[in-house]
C-alpha positions, -999 to +999 in steps of 0.1 A: -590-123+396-601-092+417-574-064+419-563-053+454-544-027+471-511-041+492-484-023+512-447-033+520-434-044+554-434-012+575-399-018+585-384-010+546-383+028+551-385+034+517-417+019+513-437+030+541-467+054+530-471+036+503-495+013+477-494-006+450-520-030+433-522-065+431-543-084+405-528-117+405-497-125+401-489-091+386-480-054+402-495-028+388-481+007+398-483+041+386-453+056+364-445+087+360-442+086+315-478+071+315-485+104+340-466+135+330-492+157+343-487+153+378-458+144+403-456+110+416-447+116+450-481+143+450-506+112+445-527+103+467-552+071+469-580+058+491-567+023+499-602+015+509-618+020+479-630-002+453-610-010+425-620-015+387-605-038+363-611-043+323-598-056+298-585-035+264-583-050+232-570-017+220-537-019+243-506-035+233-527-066+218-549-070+246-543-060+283-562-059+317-560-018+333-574-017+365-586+016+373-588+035+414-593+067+420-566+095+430-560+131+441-533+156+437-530+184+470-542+221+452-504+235+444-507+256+481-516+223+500-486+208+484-453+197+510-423+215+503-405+205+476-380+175+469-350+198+463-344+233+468-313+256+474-290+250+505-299+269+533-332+285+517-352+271+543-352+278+581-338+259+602-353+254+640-332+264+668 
């Protein structure tokens, strides 16, 4: 079974912009305790790209990890944040 990059229906708000990975019958999908480092909603993936899946004998008694590569914007290239403080920001007239 060859992993593969899929994307909702456009029309569910809430998913547009966004991946996940296929490999089978299963979804893989990043989550933020296996990924403390960065912010989720920072990530960024090449849907193109080719994906790479092995299997670890050393994971919970044997799992498949399929692997792509990612990016996280420099903290200056980042958008603004999720929440900040009523009225800190400008608004347009």
């Amino acid at each position: 079974m060859e992993p593969e990059f899929i994307e909702g229906d456009p029309r569910v708000e809430a998913d547009r912009g966004a991946v996940a990975i296929r490999r089978g019958p299963l979804i893989y999908c990043l989550e933020a305790p296996d990924n403390r480092a960065v912010a989720l909603f920072d990530v960024r993936v090449d849907p193109g790209q080719q994906l790479r899946s092995s299997h670890r004998t050393d994971l919970l008694n044997g799992l498949t990890v399929v692997e792509a590569r990612g990016a996280v914007p420099a903290e200056g290239n980042r958008p603004e944040p999720l929440y900040r403080t009523a009225g800190s920001r400008a608004v347009p007239e």
